[in-house]
N, C-alpha and C positions, 0 to 999 in steps of 0.2 A: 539424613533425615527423610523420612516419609512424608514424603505429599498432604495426603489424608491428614496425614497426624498433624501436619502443620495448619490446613487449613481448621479444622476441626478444635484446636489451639485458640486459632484469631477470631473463631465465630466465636467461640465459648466468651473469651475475653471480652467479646464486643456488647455480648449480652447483660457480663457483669459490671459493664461502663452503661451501661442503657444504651449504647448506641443503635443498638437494633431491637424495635420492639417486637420485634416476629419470631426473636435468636432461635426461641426453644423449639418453635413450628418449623424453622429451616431445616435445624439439627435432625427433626424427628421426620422430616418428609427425606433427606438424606441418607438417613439408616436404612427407612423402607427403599430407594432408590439402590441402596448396596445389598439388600436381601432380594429383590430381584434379579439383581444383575447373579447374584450368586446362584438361585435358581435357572436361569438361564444357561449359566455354566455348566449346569447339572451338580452341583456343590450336593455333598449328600453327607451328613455329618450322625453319627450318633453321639449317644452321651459320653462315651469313652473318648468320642473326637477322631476318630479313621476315617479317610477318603477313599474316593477309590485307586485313585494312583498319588505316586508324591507329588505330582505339579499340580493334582487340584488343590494342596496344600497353598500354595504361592497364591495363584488367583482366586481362589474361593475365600482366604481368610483378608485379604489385602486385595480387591476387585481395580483398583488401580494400575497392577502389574500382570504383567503376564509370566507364562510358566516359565520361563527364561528369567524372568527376573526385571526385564524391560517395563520402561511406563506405559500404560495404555493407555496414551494421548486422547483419543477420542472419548473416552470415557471424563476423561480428566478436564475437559475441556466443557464438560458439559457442567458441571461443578459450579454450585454458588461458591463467591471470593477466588474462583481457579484465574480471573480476568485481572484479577490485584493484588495478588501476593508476592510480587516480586519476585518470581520464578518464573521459567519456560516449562508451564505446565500443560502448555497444547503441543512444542514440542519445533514451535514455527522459526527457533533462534533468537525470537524476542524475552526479554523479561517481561513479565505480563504485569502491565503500571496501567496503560489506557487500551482494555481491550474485556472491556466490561459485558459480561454476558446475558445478564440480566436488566432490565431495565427495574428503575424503582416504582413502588408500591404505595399505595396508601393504605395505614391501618388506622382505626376507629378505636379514641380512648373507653367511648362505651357505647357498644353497639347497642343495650337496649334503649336509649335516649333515642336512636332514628328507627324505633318501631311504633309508628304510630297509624299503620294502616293496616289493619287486622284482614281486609278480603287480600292487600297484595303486600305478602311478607318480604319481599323483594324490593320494595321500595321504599328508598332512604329517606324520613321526614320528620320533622320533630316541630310540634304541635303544642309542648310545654311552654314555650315560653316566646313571646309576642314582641318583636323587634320595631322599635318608633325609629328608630333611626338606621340604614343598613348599614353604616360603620359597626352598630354595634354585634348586627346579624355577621360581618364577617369576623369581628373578633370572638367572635363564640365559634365560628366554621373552624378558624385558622388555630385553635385553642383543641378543638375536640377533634380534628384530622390532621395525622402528620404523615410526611413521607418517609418510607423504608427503603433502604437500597444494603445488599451483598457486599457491598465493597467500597459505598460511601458514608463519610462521617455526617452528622446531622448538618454541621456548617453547608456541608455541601449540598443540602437538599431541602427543596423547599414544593407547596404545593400550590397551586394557582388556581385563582377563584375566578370563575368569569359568572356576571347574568347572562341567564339564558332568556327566562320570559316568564310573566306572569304576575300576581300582586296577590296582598293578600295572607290569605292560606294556603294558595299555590305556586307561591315565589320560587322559583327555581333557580339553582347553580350548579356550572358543572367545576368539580374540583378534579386536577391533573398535578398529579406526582412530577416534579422535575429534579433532575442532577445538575449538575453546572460545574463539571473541574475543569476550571480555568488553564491546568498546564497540559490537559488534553485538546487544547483547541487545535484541530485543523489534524487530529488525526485518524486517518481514518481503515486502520489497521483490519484484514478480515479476515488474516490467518486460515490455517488449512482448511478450516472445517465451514467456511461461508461463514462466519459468525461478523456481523459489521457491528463498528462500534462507530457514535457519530457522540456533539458533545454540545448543546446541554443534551439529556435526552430523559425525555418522557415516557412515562408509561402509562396506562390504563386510568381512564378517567371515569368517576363515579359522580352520578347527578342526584344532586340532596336537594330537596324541598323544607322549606320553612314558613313562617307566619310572619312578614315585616307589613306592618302600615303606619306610612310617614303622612300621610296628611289625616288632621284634623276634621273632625268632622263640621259641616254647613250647618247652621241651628237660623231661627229665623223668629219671630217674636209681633204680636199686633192684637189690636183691637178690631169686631166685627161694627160694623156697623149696624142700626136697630134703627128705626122707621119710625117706631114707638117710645126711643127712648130721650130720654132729655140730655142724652150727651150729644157732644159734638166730637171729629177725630179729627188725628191731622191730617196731609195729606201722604205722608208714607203709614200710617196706622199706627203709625208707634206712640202717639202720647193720643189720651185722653180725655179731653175738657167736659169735667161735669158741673152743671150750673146749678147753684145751690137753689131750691124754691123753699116756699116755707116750708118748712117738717113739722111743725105742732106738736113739738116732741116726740118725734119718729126719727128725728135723727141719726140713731142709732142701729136701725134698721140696715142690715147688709146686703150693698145691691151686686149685681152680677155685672162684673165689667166684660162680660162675652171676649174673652180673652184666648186668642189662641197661638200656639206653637208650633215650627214644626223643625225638625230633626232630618238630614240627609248627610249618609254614611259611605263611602268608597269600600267599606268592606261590608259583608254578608253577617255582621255580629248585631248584640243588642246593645244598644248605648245607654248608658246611665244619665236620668236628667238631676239637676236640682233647682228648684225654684224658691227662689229669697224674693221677700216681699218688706223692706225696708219704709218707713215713713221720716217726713221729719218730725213728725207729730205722734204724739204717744199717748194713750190716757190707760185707762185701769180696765178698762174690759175690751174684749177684740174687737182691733178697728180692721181687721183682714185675716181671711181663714181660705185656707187653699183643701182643696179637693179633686179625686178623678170620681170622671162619669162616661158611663159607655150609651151609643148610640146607636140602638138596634147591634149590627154583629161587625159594627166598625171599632176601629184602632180606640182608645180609652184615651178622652182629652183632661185636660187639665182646667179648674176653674177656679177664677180670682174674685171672691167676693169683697167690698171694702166699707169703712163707714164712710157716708157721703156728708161727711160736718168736717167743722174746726174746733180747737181749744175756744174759739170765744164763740160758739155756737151749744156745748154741751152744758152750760151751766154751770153755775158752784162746786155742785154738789159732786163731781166729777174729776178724779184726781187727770190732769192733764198736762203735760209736758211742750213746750218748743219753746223756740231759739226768740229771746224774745226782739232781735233785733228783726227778726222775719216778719213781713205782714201777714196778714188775716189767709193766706194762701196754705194747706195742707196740699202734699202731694206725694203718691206713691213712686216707687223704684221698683218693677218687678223684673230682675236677672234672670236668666235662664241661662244654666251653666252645662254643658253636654263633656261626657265624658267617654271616649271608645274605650276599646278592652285593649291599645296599647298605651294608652296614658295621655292623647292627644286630647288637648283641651279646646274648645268655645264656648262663646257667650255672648249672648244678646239681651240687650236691656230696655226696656218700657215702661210708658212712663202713666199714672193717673195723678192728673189734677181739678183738685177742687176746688171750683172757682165761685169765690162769693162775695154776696152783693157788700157795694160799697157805698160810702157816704160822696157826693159828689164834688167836695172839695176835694176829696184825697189822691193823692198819688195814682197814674194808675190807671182811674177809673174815666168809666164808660159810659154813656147811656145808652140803651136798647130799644130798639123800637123795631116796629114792624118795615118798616122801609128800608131800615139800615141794617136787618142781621139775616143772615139764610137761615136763621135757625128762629124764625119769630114765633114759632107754633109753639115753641117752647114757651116763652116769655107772654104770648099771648094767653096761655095755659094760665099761667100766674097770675095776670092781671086780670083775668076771668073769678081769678077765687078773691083778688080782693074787692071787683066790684058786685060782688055779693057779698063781701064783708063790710063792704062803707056803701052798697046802696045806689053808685053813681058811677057811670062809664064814665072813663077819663080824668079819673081821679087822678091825684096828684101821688097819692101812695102809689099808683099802677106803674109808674113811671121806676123802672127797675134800670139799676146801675152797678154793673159788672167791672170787676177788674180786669183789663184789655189783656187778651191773650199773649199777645207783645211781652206786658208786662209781667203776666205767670212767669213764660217762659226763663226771664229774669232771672224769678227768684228761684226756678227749679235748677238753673245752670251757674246758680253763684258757687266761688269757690270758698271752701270751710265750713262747707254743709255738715251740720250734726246730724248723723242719719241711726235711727232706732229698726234693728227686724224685729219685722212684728208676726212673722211666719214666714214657714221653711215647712218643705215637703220633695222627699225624695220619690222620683217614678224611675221607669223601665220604657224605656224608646225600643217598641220592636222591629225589627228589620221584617220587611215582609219576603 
């Protein structure tokens, strides 16, 4: 048997097993590697097939052999599979089992998935799809690059992923092709032509960039304080205390809870916001209406308008809904739900409560006055409009009785809360 013929045999076969996904590009870089060597020779052929003597017949059709008929070892030696076909095809006295000439490869199931950088086409990156977790980012690497080796089976070859550095959109890995045959350990054979063989062994490493972001993004949630306004905050901003005064049927009037958000991202993308505005109290026309508004050529906030009453503050006439084991207490829920563009979720929640006046037997309840509240400008306000209403400072009406914050807090944290949204609106958090 011919050499050539045999190897050319095993490559072929190895292609129709799949075991080498390069088979057909070996084969074809092969042919071209035996039409030179024939050129070299001076190989001169026309179409009737005449040389110019009978030994360029030998080596010119068969580049393996020389005119004599002998192997030409070096030639053969240079040979993908010449290292593992169980022949002395360098010629060294060994049968060639561990004297691997090639180191293995890595090929790409589709190279246009790592073209996503159009100024440098040289550079392996794929941008389609956004990794929350890197388990998932290396099952997609180890999925979409495999190693090739001349003369090893796939069992035997595997590719290694390492971080290099970066986050993001510029996550980088470098991936390295290894072999690893086990019955080659410890040989280290170099045969005539310097050719070393060591075992595992590695070849040519290629560095891929991808898109992974595992942390969620920061989202944060509050009430401003207002000078002018008859709320009170807490001491982290998160909940609202707004004191009912008389409305005179204005109740229904929607106030601005100066509400705001704010959104921070570890990557360079836009986050998706959603804002739910939940009550436990419900009636028939909007008790809360969300909207954006820009300020001058700043970032576009979000604003929480709400009605400042209760079911037993709107009337008859007004279909209205709550729990009726709940006191005289309405209070909003307003979430902020932040979403990145790889699926990482937060959320921050806020609180408005409407706190109204009570009868001073009940549960609860408070008396206000100027000495006892930091907030008496408020209530002074109030008692202002009714001693213009009854004629007489220090009236007994004046004498205003809240239900203690204590006790809101209560009922906004009881468990089995029925809670109704009463508005939802989706925004665009931009990254600056």
């Amino acid at each position: 048997g011919n050499i050539i013929t045999t190897f050319q045999a095993t490559q072929q076969l190895k292609v129709m097993l799949g075991e080498s996904m390069e088979g057909i590009a070996e084969l074809a870089e092969e042919e071209e590697e035996r039409r030179r060597r024939m050129m070299e020779n001076g190989c001169e052929s026309t179409a009737g097939g005449w040389y110019k003597s009978p030994c360029d017949k030998v080596s010119c059709e068969d580049p393996t052999r020389f005119c004599d008929g002998s192997f030409n070892y070096e030639y053969v030696a240079i040979l993908r599979g010449a290292g593992c076909d169980d022949l002395d095809s360098d010629g060294d006295g060994y049968y060639d089992v561990c004297e691997d000439r090639f180191r293995p490869e890595i090929v790409m199931r589709d190279v246009k998935m790592f073209r996503c950088d159009d100024d440098d086409t040289s550079r392996l990156c794929h941008d389609e799809t956004i990794f929350s977790k890197e388990l998932r980012a290396l099952n997609f690497l180890q999925y979409e690059f495999a190693a090739t080796d001349d003369c090893q089976a796939t069992v035997k070859l595997n590719v290694e992923i390492k971080y290099v550095e970066g986050s993001c959109r510029n996550t980088k890995y470098r991936l390295t092709p290894i072999q690893n045959v086990s019955e080659c350990d410890g040989v280290a054979n170099v045969g005539p032509f310097n050719i070393s063989f060591t075992n595992p062994l590695s070849g040519i490493s290629k560095e891929v960039y991808v898109v992974l972001d595992e942390e969620a993004p920061v989202i944060e949630c509050g009430f401003r304080s207002d000078s002018t306004s008859i709320n009170e905050i807490s001491a982290d901003s998160k909940t609202l205390y707004h004191y009912m005064l008389k409305t005179d049927g204005d109740g229904f009037k929607l106030t601005n809870a100066n509400f705001w958000y704010s959104v921070t991202d570890n990557c360079d993308d836009d986050v998706s916001v959603e804002i739910v505005v939940k009550s436990n109290e419900v009636q028939q026309n909007d008790i809360a209406v969300l909207f954006e508004y820009q300020m001058g050529n700043s970032t576009q906030h979000a604003a929480v308008l709400y009605a400042p009453t209760t079911c037993e503050n709107v009337g008859g006439d007004w279909l209205c809904m709550k729990n009726p084991l709940v006191p005289n207490v309405r209070f909003y829920e307003v979430t902020v739900t932040a979403r990145d563009s790889a699926g990482n979720v937060a959320s921050d929640t806020c609180k408005i409560a409407i706190v109204s006046s009570c009868s001073p037997s009940s549960t609860g309840c408070q008396k206000h006055n100027k000495a006892g509240n930091s907030k008496s400008d408020v209530f002074d306000h109030e008692r202002n409009l009714d001693d213009k209403k009854y004629g007489k400072a220090g009236n007994s009406k004046a004498e205003k009785y809240y239900y203690e914050k204590s006790f809101v807090d209560e009922v906004i944290d009881a468990d089995m809360q029925t809670l109704y949204k009463v508005a939802k609106k989706d925004f665009i958090w931009k990254s600056d």
